[in-house]
C-alpha positions as CSV (number, residue, x, y, z in Angstrom):
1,X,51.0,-61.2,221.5
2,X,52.1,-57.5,221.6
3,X,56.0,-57.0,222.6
4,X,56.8,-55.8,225.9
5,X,59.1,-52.6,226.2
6,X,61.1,-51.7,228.8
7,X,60.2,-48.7,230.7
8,X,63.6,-47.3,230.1
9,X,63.1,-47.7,226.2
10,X,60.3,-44.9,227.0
11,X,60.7,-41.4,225.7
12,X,58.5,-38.2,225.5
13,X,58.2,-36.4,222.3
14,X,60.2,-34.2,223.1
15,X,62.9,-36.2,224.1
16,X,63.2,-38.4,221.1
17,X,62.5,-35.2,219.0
18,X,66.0,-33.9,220.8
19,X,67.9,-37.3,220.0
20,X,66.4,-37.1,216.1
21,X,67.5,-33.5,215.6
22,X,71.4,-34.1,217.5
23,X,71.5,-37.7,214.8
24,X,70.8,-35.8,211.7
25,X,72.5,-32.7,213.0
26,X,69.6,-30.2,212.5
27,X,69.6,-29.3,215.9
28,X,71.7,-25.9,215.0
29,X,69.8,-25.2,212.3
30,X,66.7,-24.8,214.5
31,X,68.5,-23.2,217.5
32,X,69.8,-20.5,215.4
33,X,66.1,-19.7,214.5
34,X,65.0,-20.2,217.5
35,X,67.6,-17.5,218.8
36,X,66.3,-14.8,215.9
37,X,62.7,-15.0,217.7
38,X,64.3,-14.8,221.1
39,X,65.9,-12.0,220.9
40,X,62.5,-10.3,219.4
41,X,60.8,-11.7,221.9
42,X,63.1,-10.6,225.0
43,X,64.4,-7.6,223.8
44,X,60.7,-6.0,223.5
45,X,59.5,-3.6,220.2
46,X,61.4,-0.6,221.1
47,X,64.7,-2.5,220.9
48,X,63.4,-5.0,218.0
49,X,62.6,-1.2,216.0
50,X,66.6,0.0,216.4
51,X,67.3,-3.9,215.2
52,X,68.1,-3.8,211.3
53,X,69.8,-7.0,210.9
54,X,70.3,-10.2,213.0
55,X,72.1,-13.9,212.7
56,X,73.5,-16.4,214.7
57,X,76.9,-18.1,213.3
58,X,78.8,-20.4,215.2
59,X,76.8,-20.1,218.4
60,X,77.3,-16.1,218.2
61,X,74.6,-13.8,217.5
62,X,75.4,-10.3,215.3
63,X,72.6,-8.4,215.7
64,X,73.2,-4.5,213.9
65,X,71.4,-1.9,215.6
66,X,70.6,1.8,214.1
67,X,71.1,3.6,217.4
68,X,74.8,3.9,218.6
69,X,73.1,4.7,222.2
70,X,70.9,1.4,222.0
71,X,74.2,-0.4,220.9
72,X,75.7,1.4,224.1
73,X,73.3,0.7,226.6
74,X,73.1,-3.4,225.4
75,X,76.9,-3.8,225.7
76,X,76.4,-3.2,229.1
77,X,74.0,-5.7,229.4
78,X,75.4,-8.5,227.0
79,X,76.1,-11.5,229.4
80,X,72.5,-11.0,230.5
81,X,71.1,-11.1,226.9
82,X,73.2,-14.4,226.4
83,X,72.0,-15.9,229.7
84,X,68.1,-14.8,229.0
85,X,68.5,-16.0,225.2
86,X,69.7,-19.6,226.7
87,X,67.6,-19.8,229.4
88,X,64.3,-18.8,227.1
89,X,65.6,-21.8,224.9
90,X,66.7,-24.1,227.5
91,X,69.7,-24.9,226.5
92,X,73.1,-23.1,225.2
93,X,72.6,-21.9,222.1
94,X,74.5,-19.0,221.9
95,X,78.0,-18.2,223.6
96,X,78.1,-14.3,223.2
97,X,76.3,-11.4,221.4
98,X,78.2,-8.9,219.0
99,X,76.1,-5.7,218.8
100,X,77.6,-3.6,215.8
């Protein structure tokens, strides 16, 4: 006889792939990757050309940039960059951008 389970016991595949990576704590691990291709992926190639180094530490993301009037023109713009970045991911995985 095959156990029944409750239908509140039921998860998607994603859900219980959230739960597995918050137990074992590998959740920041993959949302800081997951914020490197975001920021290529939103910031299109002109932007990802001027970018020369990127990372995400404590919930921040450093990204260098060659052009000083790139640099400019995204500090203008940096609450939308972290709102588009979260939003992409669908969740809050980064609280602010330093451009440098």
């Amino acid at each position: 006889m095959m156990a029944k389970y409750k239908v509140s016991n039921e998860q998607s595949m994603g859900e219980a792939l959230s739960l597995w990576l918050d137990r074992y704590r590998l959740r920041r691990g993959t949302d800081e990757t997951r914020v490197l291709q975001a920021w290529d992926e939103l910031m299109g190639p002109s932007i990802v050309r001027q970018t020369t180094k990127k990372k995400v530490q404590n919930q921040i993301l450093y990204v260098q940039l060659e052009s000083a009037v790139v640099r400019k023109e995204l500090l203008m713009v940096k609450s939308k960059i972290v709102s588009s970045i979260n939003e992409h991911l669908g969740r809050e995985a980064i609280k602010d951008v330093h451009l440098y």
